[in-house]
N, C-alpha and C positions, 0 to 999 in steps of 0.2 A: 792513350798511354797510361799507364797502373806502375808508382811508385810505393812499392811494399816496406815498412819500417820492420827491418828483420833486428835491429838492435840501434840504438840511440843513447845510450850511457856510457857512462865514465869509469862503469864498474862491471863484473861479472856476475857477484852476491846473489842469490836467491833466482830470480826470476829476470834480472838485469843478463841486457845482455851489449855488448860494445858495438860500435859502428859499423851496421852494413846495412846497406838501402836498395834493395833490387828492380830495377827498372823493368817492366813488363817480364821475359822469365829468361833473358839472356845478357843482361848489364847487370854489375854489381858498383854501387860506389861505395869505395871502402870496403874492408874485408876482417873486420873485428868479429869480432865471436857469436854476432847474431848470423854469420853464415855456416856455422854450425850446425844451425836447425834448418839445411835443407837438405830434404831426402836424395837419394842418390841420383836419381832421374834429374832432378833438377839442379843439383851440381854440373852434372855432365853437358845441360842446356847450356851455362854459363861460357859466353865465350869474349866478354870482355870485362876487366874488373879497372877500374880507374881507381887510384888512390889520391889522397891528398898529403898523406907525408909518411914517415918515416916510423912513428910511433905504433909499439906493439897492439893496443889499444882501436887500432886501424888497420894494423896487416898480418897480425899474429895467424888468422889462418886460413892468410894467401897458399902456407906451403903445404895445408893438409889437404885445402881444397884441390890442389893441381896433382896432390897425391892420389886422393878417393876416384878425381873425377878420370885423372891424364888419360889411364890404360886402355877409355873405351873411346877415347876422340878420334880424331881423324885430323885433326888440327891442331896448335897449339893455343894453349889459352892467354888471349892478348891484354898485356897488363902496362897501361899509360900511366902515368907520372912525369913529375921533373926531374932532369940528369940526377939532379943532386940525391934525390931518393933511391932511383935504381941502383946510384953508388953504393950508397948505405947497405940496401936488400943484398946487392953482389958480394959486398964485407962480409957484411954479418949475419947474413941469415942465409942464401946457398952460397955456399962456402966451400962444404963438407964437407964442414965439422958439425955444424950446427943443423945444416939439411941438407940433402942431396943439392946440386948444382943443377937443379930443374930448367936452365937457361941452356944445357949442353944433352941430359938427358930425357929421355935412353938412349939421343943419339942427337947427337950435332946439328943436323937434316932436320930433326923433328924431335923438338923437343918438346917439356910441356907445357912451357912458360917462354914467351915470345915480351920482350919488353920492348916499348914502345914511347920513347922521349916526346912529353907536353909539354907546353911553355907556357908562360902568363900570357895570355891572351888566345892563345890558340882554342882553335874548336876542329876535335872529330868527327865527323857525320857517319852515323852507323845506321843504315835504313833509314832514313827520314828524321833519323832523332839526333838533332847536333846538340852535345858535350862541347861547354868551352870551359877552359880555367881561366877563375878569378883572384882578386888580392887578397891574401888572408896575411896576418900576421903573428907568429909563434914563434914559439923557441928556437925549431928546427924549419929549414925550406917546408913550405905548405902552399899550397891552395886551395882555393874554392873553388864549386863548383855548380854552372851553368847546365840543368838540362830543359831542353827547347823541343818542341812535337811541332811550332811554326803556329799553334793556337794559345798557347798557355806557355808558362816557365816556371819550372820547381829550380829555388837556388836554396844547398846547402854552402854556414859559412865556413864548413872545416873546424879544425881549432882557429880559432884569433885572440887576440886582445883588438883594442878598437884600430880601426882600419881607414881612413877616411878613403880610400881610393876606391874599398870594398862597398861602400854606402854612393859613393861616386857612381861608379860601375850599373848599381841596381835602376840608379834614377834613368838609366840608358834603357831601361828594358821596358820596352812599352808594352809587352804582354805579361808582366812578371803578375802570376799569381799565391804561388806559395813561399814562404822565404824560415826557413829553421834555423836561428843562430845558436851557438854554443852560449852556454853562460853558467861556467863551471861555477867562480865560488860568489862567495856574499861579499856584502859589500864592506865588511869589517876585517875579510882578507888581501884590501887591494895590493900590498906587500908580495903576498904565493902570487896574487895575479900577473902584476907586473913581471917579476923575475920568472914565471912559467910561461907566456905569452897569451892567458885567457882573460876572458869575459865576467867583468861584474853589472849588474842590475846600473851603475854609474855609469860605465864606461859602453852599456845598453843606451842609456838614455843621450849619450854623444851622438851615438850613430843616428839613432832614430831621429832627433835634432835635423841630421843631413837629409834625411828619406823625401822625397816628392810623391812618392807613390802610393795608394790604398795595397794593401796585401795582408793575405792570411800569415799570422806570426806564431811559429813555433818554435816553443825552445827545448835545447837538448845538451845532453851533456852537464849534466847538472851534480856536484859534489854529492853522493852517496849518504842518505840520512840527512839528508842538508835540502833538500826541495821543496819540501813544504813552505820551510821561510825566504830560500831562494826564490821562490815563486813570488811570495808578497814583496818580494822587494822589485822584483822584475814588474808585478803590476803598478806600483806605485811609479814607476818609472816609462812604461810603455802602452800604459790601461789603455788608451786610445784605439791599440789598435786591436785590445783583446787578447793577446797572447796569452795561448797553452801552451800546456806542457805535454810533448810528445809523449805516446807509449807505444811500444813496441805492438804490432800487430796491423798499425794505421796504415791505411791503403789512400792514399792520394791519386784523384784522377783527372786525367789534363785532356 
């Protein structure tokens, strides 16, 4: 299994691109604007995209992709979350006002977007590769997310702030090998962290506190122009286990 980092930030600026992680060439977790950058062939591959919540920064181009890809499927493209998300997307985003009603068209029977309600703790098996959702903690309903090949475990932690259920969860995984948490601001904005629901280099050093596990640590989502000293504070606080700082283009293989 080959997890592709098609975008891992906070921001779009330059060469940044926002959350989306594509699992060998037919899962997407997250659907931020690094799914942008897939050609059309492989938009059309895509036939499950799982989100963790609600923010545009994560789904902004759920509706272009089900646009580009829909006409030549045969299928609809199956899109898992929590109730409370698909709400959100049904509001606010196909509505149509704001984008077609992809959930009815072109036609009720077959549309292009098939939504699919997750729970905390549930897991889908798609071929061989079970997706479960984990505890994350944010502003808005989130998850994280558990993918499993039955040899290895890549966990993304979504957005959070610190989570102990989520650090709970990981110590269960006896094959966990990769693990990227969020860790938006620094640690002299605990104030945006608190009231946003993220991750500082402090509220890093909690969790990892909890961990029982050896695993590769990467971080993501990191404040814009803010990473380089984001980084040294995340070292000082997690050096142990080595954590990077994700970039866009990284292939993870389990």
């Amino acid at each position: 299994m080959r997890i592709t980092t098609l975008g891992c930030n906070g921001s779009i600026t330059g060469d940044l691109r926002t959350t989306c992680y594509m699992v060998d060439e037919d899962i997407l977790i997250d659907a931020g604007s690094g799914a942008g950058d897939l050609r059309l062939e492989q938009a059309i591959a895509i036939d499950a995209v799982f989100l963790t919540h609600s923010h545009l920064d994560h789904c902004a181009f759920l509706p272009m992709l089900a646009d580009a890809a829909g006409s030549f499927r045969k299928t609809p493209l199956s899109v898992y979350a929590l109730p409370e998300t698909i709400a959100t997307l049904r509001q606010h985003m196909f509505n149509n006002q704001l984008w077609p009603d992809y959930t009815m068209l072109p036609a009720p029977e077959l549309p292009y977007i098939r939504f699919h309600p997750i729970r905390l703790g549930e897991t889908a098996e798609l071929d061989g590769r079970r997706i479960t959702a984990l505890p994350a903690s944010h502003s808005v309903p989130c998850i994280a997310y558990r993918v499993d090949n039955g040899t290895a475990s890549w966990v993304y932690s979504a957005d959070t702030t610190f989570c102990a259920d989520f650090w709970q969860e990981l110590n269960r995984i006896d094959n966990l090998r990769y693990l990227l948490i969020e860790n938006t601001f620094r640690n002299d904005n605990a104030a945006g962290a608190q009231r946003s629901g993220h991750n500082t280099a402090e509220l890093l050093a909690q969790g990892r506190r909890l961990l029982q596990r050896p695993v590769e640590l990467f971080i993501v989502h990191m404040e814009v122009g803010h990473e380089q000293a984001t980084m040294r504070e995340v070292l000082q606080a997690a050096g142990e286990f080595k954590p990077q700082m994700l970039q866009r283009g990284h292939v993870f293989e389990l």
